[in-house]
LODO-542027 format. One record per atom (N, C-alpha, C): residue in one letter; x, y, z. Coordinates in steps of 0.05 Angstrom, whole numbers, plus 5000, padded with zeros to 4 digits. Example, Ala and Ser with C-alpha at 12.3 -4.5 7.8 and 13.67 -1.06 7.14 Angstrom:
a526448865156 a524649105156 a526449345156 s525749555142 s527349795143 s525850015157 
//
This chain:
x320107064211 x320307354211 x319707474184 x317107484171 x316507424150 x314707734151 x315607944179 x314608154172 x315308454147 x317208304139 x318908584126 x317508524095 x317808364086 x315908214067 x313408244055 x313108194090 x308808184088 x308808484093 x309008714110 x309708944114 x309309094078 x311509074071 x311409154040 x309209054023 x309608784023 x306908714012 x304208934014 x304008994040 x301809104036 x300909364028 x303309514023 x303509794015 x301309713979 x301809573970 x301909463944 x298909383935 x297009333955 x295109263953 x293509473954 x293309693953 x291409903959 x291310113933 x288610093919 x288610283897 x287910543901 x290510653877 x290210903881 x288011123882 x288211313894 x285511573903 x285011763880 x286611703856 x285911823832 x287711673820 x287511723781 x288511463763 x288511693742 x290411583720 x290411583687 x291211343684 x290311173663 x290510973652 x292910943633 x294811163636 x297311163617 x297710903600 x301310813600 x302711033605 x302011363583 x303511583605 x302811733593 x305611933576 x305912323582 x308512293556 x310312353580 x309012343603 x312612313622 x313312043626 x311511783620 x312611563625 x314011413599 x312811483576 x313011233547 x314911283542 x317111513545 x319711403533 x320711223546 x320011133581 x321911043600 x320910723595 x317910673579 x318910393565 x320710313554 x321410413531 x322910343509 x325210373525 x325910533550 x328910583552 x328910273564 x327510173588 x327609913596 x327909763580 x326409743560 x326309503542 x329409453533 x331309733520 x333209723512 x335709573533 x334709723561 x337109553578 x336809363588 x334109273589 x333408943605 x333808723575 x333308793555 x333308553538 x330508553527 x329108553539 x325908433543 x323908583536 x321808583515 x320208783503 x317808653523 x316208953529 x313208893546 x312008723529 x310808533543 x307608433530 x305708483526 x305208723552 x303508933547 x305309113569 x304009513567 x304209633581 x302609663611 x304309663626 x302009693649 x300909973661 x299009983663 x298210193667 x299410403696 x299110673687 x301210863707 x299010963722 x299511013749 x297311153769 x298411413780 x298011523788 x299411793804 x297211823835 x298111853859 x297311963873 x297712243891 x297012353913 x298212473931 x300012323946 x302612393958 x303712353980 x301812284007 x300112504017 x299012454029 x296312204042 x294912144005 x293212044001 x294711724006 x297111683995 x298311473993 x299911354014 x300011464040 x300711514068 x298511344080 x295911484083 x293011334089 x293011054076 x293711034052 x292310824041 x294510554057 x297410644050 x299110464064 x298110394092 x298010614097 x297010514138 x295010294139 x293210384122 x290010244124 x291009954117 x293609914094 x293509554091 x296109504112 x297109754124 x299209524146 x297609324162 x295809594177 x294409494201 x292609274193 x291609204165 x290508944158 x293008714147 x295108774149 x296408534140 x298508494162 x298908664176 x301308664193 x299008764227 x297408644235 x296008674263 x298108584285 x296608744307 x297608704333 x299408464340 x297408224341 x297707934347 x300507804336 x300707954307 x302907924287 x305608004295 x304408214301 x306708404309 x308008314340 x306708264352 x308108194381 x309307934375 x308307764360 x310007414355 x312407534344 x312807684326 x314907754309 x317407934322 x316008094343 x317708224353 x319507964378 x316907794390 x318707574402 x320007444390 x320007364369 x322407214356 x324807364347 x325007624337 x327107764338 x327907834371 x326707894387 x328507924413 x329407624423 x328607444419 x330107114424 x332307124419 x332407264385 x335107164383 x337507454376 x335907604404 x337507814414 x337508074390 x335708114373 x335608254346 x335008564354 x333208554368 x330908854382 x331608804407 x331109104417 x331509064457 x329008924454 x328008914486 x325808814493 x324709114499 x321509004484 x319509244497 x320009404470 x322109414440 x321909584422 x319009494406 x317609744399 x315409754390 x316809744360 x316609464350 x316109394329 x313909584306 x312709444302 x309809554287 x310309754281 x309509944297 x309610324294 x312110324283 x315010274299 x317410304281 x317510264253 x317110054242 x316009904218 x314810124204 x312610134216 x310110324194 x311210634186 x313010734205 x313910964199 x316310974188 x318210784181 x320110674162 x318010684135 x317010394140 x315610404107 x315310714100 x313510894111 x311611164113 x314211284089 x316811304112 x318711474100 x319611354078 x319411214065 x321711134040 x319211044010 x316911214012 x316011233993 x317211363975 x316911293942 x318011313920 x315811293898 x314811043898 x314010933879 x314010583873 x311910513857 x313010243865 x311510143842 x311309833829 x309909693807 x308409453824 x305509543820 x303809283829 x303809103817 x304108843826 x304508523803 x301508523802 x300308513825 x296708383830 x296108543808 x294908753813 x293708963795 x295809083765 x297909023769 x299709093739 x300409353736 x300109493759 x299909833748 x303009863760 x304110063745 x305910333756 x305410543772 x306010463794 x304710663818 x306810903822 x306511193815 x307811483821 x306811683842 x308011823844 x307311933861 x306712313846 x304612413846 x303412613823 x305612853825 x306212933807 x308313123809 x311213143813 x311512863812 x315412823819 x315212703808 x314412403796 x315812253783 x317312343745 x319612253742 x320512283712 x321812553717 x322412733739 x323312953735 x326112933749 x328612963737 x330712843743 x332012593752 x334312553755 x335012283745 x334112143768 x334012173800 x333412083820 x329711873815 x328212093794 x326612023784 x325911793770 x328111793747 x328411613730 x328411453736 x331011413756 x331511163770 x329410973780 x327411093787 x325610953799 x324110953780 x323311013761 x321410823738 x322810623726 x325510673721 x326310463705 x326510203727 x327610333745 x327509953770 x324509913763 x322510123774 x319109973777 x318909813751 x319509973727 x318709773702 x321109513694 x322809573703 x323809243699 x322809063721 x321209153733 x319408883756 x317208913745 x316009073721 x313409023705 x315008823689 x317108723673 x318408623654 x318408353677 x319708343689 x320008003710 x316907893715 x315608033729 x312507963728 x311007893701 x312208023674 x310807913661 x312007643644 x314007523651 x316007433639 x316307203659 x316107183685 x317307043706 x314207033730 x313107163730 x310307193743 x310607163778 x311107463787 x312207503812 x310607403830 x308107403824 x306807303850 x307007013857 x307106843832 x307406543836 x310006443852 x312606613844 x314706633853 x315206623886 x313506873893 x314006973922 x311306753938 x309206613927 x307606463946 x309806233947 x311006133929 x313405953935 x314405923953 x315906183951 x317306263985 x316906324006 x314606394003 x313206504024 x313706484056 x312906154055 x314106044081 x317006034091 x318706034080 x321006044090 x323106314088 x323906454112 x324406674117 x326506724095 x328806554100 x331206464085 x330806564058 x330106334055 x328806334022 x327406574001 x326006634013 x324706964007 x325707094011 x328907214032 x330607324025 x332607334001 x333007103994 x334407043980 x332907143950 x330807043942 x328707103918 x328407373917 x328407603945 x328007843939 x331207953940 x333007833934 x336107883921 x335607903896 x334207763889 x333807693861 x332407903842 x330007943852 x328408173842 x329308403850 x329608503872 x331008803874 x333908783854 x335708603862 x339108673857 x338208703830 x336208473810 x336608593775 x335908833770 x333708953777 x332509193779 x333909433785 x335209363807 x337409523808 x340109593789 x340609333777 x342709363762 x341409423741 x339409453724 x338509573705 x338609803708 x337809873730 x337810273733 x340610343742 x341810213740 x345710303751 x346510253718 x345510123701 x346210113675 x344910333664 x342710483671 x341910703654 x343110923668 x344711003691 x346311193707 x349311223688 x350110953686 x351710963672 x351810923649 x350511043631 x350011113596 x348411363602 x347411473621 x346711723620 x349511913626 x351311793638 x353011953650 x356411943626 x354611833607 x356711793582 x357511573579 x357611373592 x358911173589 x357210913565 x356911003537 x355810923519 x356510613520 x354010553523 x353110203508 x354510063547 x355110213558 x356610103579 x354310043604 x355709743616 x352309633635 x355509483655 x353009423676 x355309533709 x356509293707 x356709033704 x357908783704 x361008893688 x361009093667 x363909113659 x365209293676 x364209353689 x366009633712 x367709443736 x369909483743 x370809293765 x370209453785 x370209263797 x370309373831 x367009533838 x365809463815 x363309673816 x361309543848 x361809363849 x360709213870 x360809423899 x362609453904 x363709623927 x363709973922 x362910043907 x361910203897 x360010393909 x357410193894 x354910113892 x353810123918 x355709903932 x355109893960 x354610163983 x357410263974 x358410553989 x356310793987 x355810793960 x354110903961 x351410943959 x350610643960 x346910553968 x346710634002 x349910554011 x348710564050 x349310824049 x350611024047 x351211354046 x348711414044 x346411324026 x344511564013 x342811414027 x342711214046 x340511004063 x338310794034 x341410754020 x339310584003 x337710593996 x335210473985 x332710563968 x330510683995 x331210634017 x329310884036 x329611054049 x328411224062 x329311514074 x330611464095 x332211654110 x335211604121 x334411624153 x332511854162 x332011904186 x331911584202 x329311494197 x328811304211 x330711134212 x330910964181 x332810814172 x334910734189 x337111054190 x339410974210 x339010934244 x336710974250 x336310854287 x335510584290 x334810444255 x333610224269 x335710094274 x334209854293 x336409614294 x337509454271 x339509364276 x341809324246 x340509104232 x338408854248 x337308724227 x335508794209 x333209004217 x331109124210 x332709314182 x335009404186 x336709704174 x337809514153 x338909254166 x340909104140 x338408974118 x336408924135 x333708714119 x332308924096 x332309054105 x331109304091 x332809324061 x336409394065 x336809624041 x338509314024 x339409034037 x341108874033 x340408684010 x337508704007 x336608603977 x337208703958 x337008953961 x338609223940 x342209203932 x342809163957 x346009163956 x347708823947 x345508643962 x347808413956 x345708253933 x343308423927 x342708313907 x343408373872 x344508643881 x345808753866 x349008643850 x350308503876 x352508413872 x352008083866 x349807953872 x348807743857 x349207823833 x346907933825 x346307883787 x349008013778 x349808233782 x352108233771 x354308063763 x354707853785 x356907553789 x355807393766 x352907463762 x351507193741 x351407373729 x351607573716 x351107683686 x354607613667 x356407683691 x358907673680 x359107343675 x358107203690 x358806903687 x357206903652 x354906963649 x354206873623 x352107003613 x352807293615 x350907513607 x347707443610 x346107613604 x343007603595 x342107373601 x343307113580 x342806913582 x342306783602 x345106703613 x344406603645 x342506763669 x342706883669 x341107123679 x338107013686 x337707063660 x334507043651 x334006673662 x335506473662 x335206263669 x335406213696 x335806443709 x335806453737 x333106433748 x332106543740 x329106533741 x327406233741 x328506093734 x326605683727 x328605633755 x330505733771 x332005663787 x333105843807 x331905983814 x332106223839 x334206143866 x335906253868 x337506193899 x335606123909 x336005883930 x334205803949 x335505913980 x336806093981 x338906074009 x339806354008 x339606534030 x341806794030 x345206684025 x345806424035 x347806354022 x348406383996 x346406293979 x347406253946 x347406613940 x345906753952 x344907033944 x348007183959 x349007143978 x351107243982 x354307133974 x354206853959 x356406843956 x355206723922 x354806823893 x354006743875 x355306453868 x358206383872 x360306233865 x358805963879 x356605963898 x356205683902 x353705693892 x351405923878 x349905833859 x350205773841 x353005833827 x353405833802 x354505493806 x355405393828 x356005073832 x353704963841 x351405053854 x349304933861 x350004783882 x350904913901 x352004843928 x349004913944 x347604713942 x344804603949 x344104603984 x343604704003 x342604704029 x340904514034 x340604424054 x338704294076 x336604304081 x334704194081 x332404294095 x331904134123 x331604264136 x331504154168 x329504264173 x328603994188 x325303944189 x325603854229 x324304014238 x324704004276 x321503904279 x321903564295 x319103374304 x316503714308 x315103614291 x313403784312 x312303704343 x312503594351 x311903574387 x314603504382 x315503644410 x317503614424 x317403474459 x317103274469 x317403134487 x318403294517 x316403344528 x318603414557 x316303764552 x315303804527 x314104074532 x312504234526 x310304014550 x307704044552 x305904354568 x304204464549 x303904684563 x305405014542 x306204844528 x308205064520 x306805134492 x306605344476 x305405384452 x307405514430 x307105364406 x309305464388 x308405684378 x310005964377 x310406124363 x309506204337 x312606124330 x313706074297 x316005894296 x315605824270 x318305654261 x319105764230 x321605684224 x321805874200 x325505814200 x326205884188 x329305924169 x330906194180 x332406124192 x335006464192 x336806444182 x338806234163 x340106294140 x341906364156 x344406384133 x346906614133 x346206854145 x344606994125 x343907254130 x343307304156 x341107194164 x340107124196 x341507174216 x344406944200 x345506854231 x348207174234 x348307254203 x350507494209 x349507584226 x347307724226 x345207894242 x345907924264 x345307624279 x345207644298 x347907684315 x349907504299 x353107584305 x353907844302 x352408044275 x353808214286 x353008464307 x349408324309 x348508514336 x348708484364 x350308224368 x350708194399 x354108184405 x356008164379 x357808284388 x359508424362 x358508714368 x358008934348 x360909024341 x363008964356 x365209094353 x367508844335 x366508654324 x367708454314 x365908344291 x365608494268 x362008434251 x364708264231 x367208274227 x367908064206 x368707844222 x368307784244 x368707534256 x365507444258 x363407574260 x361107514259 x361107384232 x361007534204 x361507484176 x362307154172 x365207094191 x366606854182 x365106594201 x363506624229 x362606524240 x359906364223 x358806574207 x356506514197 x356106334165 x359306254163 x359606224136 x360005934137 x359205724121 x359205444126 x357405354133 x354605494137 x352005464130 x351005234116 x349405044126 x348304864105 x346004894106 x343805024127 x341504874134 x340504984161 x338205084170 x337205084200 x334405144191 x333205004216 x330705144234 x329805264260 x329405454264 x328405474292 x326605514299 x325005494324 x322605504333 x322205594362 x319905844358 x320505924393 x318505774395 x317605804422 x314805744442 x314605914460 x313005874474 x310806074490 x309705974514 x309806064544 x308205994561 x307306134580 x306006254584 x305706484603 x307406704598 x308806784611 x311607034618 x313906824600 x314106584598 x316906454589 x316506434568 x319506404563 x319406354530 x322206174524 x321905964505 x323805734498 x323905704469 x326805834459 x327205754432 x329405524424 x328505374405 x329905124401 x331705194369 x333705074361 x334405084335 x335704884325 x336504814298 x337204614293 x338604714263 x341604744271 x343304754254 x344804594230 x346004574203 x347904364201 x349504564184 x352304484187 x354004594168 x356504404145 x357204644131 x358504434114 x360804274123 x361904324141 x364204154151 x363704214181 x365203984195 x365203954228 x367104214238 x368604264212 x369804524240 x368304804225 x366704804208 x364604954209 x362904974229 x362304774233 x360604704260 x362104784284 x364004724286 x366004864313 x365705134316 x366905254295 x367405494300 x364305654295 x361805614293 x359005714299 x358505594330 x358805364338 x358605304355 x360005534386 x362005594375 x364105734392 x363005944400 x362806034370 x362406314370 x359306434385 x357906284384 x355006354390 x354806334418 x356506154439 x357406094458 x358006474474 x359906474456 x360206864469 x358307074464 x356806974434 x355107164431 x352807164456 x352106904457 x349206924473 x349407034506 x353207094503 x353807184539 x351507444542 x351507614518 x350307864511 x348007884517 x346007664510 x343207594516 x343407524541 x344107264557 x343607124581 x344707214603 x344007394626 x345907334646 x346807084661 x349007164670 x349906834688 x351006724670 x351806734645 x353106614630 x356706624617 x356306894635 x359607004631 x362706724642 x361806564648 x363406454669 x363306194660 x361106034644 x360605784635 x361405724623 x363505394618 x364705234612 x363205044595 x364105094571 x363204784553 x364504484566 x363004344568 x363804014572 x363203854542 x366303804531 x366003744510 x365403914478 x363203754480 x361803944453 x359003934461 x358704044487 x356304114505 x356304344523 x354404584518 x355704734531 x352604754550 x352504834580 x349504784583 x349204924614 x348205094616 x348505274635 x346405464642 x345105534671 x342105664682 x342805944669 x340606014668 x341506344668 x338506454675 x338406754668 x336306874691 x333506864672 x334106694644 x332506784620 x331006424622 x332406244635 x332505934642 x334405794624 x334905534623 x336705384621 x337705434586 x339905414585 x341405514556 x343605224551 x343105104523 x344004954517 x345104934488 x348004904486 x349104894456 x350604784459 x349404454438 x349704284431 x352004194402 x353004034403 x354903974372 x355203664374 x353503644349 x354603284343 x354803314313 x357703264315 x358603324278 x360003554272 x357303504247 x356603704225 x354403914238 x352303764259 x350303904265 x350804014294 x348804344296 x349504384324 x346104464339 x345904414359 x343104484363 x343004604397 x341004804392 x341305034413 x338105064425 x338705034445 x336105094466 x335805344487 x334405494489 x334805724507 x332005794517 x331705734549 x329405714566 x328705584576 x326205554592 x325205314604 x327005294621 x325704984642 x327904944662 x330304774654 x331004544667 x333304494658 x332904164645 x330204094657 x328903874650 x327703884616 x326504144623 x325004224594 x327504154575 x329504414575 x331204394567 x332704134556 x332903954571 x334603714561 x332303544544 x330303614549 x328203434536 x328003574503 x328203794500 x328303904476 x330203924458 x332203824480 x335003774459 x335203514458 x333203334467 x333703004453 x331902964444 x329603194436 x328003154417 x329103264391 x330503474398 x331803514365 x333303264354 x335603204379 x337803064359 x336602804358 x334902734362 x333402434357 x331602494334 x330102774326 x327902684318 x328802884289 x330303084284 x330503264265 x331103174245 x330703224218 x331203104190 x332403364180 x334603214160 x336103434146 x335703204109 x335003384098 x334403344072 x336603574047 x338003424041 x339403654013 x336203743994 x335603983990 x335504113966 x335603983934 x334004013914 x334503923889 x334704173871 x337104283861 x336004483837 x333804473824 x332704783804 x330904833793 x328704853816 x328704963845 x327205093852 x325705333838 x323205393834 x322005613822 x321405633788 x322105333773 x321705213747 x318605253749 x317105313727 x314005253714 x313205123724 x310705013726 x311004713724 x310704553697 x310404743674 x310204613653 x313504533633 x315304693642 x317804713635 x319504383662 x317504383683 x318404113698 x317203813684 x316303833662 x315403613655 x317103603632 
//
């Protein structure tokens, strides 16, 4: 689900419809102010663009529809309705494109290096500010940490690139919450010394719809709404956890070693232990299902799995929260066959009654998705039962739990003894996202 990502991505790629090669005298003091709160003097300035609103509307559209097409868009929207995310039949894409549309601001191109404004608003009050000083401390990471190398890293894994864009939004953010607070008097003062600022921060990033416009924002569905503003918010409460652990310093070393997991990005205390995840690797052929065409495969994480707990049973999101916690590791993978559709996954967690209680819990969630399922009895630590969507299966051996949903009942059993026979679970090594010349 690597649309929210690639989506943005492409706003970024399109040069602007008029230029000054700045910076110019509404931007150059807002170097020096960065430089003062990030630590980090430019290497060079990057150059400032200004466009129309309007002009910059077109240009976005023109690289959705080249980076984010049809074909794209319908795999993506199937894998979020699998795992119950979007109704069925929600027009993805358009929703998307008129989200992005609305929450233009401004932004810093890594490819091209520029400071992208928007002609006539930027630098004029603090709402302003705000947003040059975040864009130029991601000119400061790019030139320092080199964003593009970073994000092809992650690319592939959903997880993972959530986690990395914790990273780059939450510092960015806390740089411009450190110039809010020294504009607002609070001399020499930066948000890691404020308590409780975490919750704060929070309250009032989701009040104001976080860094994008509110209309759309608040109708979408809660993964699209949480994926959107939650890099901002819990990436925010990341770097803050690591600035206080060891100021600037550690900070900046974060960088040769990036969270690899919405886990480490939501709870800092096991990056700061290097409480290392899984990688689970699902056979590619799966035995018993022939005929069938894979999708996608990819990572849903913590983050992922809140999601989905807390969008199929909405009225209990901190039992969703505790369900999703003890995370080590997954993959999942839909397929495709005509009208049907069969998604497989392959879980592991840190302890067996971690594993229980996800196991449990997903058991009631998926009542929400499947009909016919209201009434089904686990046998054992097997739960396995028809429904009107085809055969639904959640599995537990251990530590690991693995879940099948579709197909008939043949398919079905054949895909769940191709997981637990064939799946590899591999720990993680720190120093993900190191140089490669600092790895030697």
């Amino acid at each position: 689900m690597r649309f929210l990502a690639t989506a943005l991505a492409a706003a970024l790629l399109a040069a602007p419809a008029f230029a000054e090669d700045g910076p110019d005298a509404t931007t150059e003091g807002f170097f020096k102010r960065t430089t003062e709160l990030r630590g980090l003097e430019f290497k060079s300035k990057p150059k400032v663009r200004y466009w129309k609103v309007e002009e910059l509307r077109k240009m976005m559209k023109d690289d959705f529809d080249t980076e984010f097409p049809e074909e794209k868009a319908r795999d993506t929207q199937e894998v979020l309705f699998a795992f119950g995310l979007t109704p069925k039949g929600y027009e993805l894409r358009q929703e998307y494109l008129d989200l992005m549309l609305e929450q233009i601001a401004g932004f810093y191109h890594p490819k091209k290096k520029i400071l992208c404004l928007i002609e006539g608003k930027s630098g004029k009050g603090m709402e302003e500010e705000t947003v040059i000083i975040h864009e130029l401390n991601h000119a400061l990471q790019d030139q320092y940490y080199d964003l593009t190398r970073l994000q092809d890293l992650v690319a592939k894994n959903d997880d993972m690139g959530a986690a990395f864009k914790c990273l780059v939004e939450g510092e960015a953010t806390m740089v411009m919450f450190d110039h809010v607070l020294q504009a607002q008097g609070g001399a020499g003062m930066t948000s890691d010394q404020v308590p409780g600022i975490e919750g704060i921060i929070e309250n009032q990033m989701k009040a104001s719809g976080g860094m994008a416009g509110q209309e759309k924002l608040g109708k979408a569905p809660l993964m699209i709404r949480e994926g959107l503003i939650s890099s901002y918010i819990d990436g925010f409460k990341f770097c803050v956890a690591i600035k206080r652990h060891g100021g600037w310093d550690e900070l900046n070393k974060v960088w040769a070693d990036i969270p690899v997991s919405t886990e480490q990005a939501l709870h800092p205390d096991r990056y700061i232990e290097r409480d290392m995840p899984q990688t689970v690797t699902i056979p590619e052929k799966l035995d018993g299902l022939d005929g069938w065409e894979a999708v996608e495969t990819n990572v849903m994480g913590e983050f992922g799995m809140r999601m989905v707990f807390q969008t199929l049973k909405p009225k209990s999101p901190e039992s969703g929260i505790k369900a999703a916690e003890g995370w080590d590791g997954d993959t999942y993978r839909l397929y495709r066959k005509g009208e049907g559709r069969l998604l497989v996954w392959a879980t592991v967690w840190d302890t067996e009654v971690d594993a229980r209680e996800f196991a449990t819990a997903y058991v009631k969630a998926i009542r929400k998705k499947h009909e016919g399922l209201g009434d089904a009895k686990a046998d054992g630590n097997v739960f396995s039962h028809e429904s009107a969507d085809g055969w639904v299966i959640v599995s537990r051996d251990g530590r690991k739990v693995f879940t099948v949903e579709g197909g008939s009942e043949d398919e079905a059993n054949a895909a769940l003894k191709g997981m637990t026979g064939g799946a590899k679970f591999d720990e993680m090594k720190p120093g993900f996202g190191a140089p490669e010349e600092k790895k030697k």
